[in-house]
C-alpha positions as CSV (number, residue, x, y, z in Angstrom):
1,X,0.0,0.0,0.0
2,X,1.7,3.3,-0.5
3,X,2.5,5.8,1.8
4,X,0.0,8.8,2.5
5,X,0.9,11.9,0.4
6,X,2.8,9.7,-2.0
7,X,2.5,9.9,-5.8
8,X,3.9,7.8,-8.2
9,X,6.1,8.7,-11.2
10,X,3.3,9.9,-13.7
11,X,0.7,10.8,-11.7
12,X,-0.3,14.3,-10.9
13,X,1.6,15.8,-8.1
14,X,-0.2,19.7,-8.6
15,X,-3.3,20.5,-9.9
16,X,-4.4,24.2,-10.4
17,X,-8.0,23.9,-10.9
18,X,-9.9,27.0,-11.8
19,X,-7.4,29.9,-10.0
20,X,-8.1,33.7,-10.1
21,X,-6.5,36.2,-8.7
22,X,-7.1,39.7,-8.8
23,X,-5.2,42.9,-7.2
24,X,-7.8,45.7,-7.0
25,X,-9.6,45.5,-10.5
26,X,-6.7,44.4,-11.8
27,X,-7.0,40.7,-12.4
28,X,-3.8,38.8,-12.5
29,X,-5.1,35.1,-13.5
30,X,-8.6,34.8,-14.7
31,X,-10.0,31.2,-14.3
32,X,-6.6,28.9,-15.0
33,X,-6.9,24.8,-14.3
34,X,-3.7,23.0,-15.4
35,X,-1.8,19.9,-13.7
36,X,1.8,18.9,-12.9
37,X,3.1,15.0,-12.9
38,X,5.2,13.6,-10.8
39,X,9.2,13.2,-12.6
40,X,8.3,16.1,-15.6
41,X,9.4,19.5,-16.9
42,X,6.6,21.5,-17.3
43,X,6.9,24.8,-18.7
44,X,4.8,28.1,-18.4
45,X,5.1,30.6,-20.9
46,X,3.3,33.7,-22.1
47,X,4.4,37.2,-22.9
48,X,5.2,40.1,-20.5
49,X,2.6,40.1,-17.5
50,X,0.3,37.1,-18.8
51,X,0.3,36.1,-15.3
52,X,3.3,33.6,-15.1
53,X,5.0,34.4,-11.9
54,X,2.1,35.5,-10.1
55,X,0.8,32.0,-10.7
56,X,4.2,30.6,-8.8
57,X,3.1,32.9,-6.1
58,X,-0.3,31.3,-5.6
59,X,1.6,27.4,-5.7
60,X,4.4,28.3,-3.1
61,X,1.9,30.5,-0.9
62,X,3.3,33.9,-1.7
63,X,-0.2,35.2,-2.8
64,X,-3.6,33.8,-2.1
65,X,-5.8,33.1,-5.0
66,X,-9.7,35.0,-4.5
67,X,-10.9,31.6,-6.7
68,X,-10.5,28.6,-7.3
69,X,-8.0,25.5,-5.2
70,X,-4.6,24.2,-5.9
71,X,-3.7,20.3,-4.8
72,X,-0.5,19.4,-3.6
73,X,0.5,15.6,-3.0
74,X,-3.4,15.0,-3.0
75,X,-3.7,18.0,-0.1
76,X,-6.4,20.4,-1.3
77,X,-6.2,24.0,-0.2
78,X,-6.8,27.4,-0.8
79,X,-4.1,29.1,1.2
80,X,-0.9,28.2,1.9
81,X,1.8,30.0,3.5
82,X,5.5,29.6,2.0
83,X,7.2,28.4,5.0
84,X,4.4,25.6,4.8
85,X,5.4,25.1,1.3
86,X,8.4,24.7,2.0
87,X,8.4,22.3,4.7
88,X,6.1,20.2,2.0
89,X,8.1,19.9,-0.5
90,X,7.8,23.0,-2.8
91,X,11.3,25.3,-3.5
92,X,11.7,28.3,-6.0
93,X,14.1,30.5,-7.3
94,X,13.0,34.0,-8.6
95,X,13.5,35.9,-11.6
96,X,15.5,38.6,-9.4
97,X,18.7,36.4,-8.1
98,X,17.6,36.4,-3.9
99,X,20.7,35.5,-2.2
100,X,22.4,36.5,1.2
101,X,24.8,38.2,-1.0
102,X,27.5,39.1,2.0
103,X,27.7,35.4,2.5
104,X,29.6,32.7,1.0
105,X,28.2,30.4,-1.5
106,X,28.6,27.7,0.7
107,X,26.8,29.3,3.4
108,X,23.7,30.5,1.1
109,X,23.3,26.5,0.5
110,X,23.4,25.6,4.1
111,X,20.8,28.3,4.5
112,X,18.6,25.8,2.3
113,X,19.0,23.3,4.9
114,X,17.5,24.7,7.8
115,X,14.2,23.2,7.6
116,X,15.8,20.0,7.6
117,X,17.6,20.6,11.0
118,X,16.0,19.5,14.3
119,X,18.6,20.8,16.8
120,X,16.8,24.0,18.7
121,X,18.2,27.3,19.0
122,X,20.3,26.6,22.1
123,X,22.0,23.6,20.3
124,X,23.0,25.3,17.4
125,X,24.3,28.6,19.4
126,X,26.5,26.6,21.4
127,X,27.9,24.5,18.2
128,X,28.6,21.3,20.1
129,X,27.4,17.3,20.2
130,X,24.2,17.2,18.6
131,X,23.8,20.1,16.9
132,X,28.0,19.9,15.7
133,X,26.9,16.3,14.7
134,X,24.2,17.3,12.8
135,X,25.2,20.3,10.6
136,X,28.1,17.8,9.6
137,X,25.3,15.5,8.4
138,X,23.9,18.5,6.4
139,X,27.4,19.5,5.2
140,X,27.5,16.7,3.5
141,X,24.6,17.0,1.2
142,X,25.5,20.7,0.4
143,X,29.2,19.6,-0.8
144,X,27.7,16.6,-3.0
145,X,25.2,19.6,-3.9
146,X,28.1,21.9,-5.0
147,X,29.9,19.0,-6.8
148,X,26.7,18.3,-8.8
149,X,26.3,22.0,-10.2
150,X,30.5,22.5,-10.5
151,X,31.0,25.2,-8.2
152,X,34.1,23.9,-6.1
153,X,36.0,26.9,-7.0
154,X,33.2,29.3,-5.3
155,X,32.5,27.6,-2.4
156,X,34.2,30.3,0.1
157,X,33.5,33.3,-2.4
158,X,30.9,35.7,-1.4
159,X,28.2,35.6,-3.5
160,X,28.1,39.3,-4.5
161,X,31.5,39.0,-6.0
162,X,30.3,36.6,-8.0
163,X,29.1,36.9,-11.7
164,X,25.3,37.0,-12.3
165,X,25.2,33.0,-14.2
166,X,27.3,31.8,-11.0
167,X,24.7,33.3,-8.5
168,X,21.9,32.1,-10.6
169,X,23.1,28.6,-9.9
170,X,24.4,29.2,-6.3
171,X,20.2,29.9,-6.0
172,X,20.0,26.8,-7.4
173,X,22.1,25.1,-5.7
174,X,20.2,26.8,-2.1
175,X,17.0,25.1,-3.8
176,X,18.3,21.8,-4.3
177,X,19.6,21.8,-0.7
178,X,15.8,21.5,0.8
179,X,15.3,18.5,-1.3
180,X,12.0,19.5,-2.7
181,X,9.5,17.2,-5.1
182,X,8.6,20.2,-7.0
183,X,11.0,22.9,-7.7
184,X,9.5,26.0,-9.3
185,X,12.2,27.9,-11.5
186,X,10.9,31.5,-12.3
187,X,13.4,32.2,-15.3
188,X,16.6,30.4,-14.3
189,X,18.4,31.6,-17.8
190,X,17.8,35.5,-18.0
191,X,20.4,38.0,-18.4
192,X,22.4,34.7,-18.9
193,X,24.9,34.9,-22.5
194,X,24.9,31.5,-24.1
195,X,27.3,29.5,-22.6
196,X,25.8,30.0,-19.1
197,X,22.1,29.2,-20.9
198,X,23.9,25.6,-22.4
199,X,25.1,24.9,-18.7
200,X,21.9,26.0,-16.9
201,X,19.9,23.4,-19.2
202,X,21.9,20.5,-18.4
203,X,22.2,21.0,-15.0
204,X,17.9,21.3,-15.0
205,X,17.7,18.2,-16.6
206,X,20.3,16.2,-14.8
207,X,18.6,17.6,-11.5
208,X,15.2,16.2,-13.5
209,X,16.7,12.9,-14.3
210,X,19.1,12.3,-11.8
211,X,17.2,13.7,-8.6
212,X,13.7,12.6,-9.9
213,X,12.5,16.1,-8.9
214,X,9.7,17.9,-10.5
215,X,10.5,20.9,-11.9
216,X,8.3,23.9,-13.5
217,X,9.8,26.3,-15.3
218,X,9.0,29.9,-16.6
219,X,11.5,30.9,-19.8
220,X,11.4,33.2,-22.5
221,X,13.7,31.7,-24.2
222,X,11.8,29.4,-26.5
223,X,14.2,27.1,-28.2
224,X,15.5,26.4,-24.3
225,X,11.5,25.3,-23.7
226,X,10.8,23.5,-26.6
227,X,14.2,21.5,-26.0
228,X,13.7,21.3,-22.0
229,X,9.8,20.7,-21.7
230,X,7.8,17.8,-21.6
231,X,4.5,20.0,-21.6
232,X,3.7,23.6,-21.8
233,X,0.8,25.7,-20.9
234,X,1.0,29.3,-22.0
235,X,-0.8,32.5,-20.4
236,X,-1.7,35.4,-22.1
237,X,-3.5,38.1,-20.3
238,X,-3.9,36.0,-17.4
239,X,-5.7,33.1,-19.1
240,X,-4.6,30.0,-20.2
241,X,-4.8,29.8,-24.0
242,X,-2.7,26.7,-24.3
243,X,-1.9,23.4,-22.8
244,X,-0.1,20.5,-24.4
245,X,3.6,18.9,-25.7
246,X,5.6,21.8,-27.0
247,X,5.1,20.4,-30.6
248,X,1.5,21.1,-30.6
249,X,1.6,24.0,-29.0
250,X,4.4,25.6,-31.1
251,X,2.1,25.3,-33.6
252,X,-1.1,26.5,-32.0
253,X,-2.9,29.8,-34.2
254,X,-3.1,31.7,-30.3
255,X,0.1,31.3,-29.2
256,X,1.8,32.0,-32.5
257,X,-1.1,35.3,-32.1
258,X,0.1,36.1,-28.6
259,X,3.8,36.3,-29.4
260,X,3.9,37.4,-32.7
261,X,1.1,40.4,-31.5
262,X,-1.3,39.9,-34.7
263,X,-4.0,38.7,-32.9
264,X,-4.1,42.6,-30.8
């Protein structure tokens, strides 16, 4: 029998059924239902304020949707705050790079880790049996973490030294560190040049094929989604116009509308 809040590989992990959210009278996401399986890449695209980011808002627990109900691991909920996310299983990064950037790469990754410790405040202060035993247990996952994504040579650097590909992939790397089952990548390539795009990509899919982690991913960049995705919807003014592979949906008359601008 399998374990409570399990899913298998293949199965839905997220649903987003029927979502609005609105700021004022602005609405944000009008009326959007999509799922997420367990082991894919699943992109969301749309142009410049469709909606994309705000809708990774509503899944992690940043913002609360007026309408509609998002399931998690078969947990249905309206609200959900992002510590809770979190501690479920849901990481981001964010189109901005949010680092500690006065601290070393190596100490923005351990930051990942903190839900994962169990020592309490006075343990960790002091630094000594338990708590000294078990950051050495987490040390070790963030080292295997920084030999994954190649950044040996940065380990002890402060991130704000660092160029803007590195620190998207010390965020990464932060990510990675809470062990989620969905990771939620809000642009992990821009502002990259094209060598930093080529690594980025492998190391999403390795952390896809090798980790087993769900990952979804907002990009511009289309040739990067069409290579990277299994299945894409795409927003446009806050609805979904779009859901499928990204072969069909390359070819779809409304999203070749919404990007090309014909159809406005």
């Amino acid at each position: 029998m399998r374990a409570p809040g399990t899913v298998a590989a293949g199965e839905t992990l997220l649903a987003v059924e029927n979502v609005s959210l609105r700021f004022g009278g602005v609405k944000a996401i009008t009326d959007v239902s999509f799922d997420i399986r367990k082991g894919e890449i699943r992109a969301i695209i749309g142009p410049n304020g469709a909606g994309k980011t705000s809708m990774l808002n509503c899944i992690n627990g940043f913002y609360y949707p007026q309408e509609g109900r998002i399931t998690f691991k078969g947990e249905t909920r309206r609200r959900m705050r992002p510590y809770v996310a979190a501690s479920q299983g849901i990481a981001r990064t964010f189109q901005n790079v949010a680092l500690f950037k006065g601290m070393s790469t190596l100490d923005n990754i351990m930051a990942g880790r903190t839900l994962k410790m169990n020592r309490g405040f006075f343990w960790q202060l002091l630094r000594y049996g338990p708590a000294m035993a078990e950051e050495i247990e987490h040390r070790k996952v963030v080292e295997e973490i920084i030999d994954f994504l190649q950044i040996e040579h940065i380990r002890k650097v402060p991130v704000g030294k660092l160029p803007y590909g590195l620190q998207k992939r010390v965020e990464l790397a932060r990510a990675l560190a809470m062990e989620p089952e969905l990771l939620l990548l809000d642009e992990p390539m821009a502002g990259m040049n094209l060598e930093e795009k080529e690594d980025m990509c492998r190391f999403i899919l390795d952390v896809n094929q090798q980790y087993g982690t769900t990952i979804a991913l907002i990009e511009h960049d289309m040739g990067v989604v069409m290579d990277l995705s299994d299945r894409v919807v795409v927003l446009e003014y806050g609805r979904k116009i779009a859901d499928g592979t990204p072969e069909a949906v390359k070819r779809d008359q409304r999203v070749i509308d919404a990007y090309l601008g014909v159809a406005h």
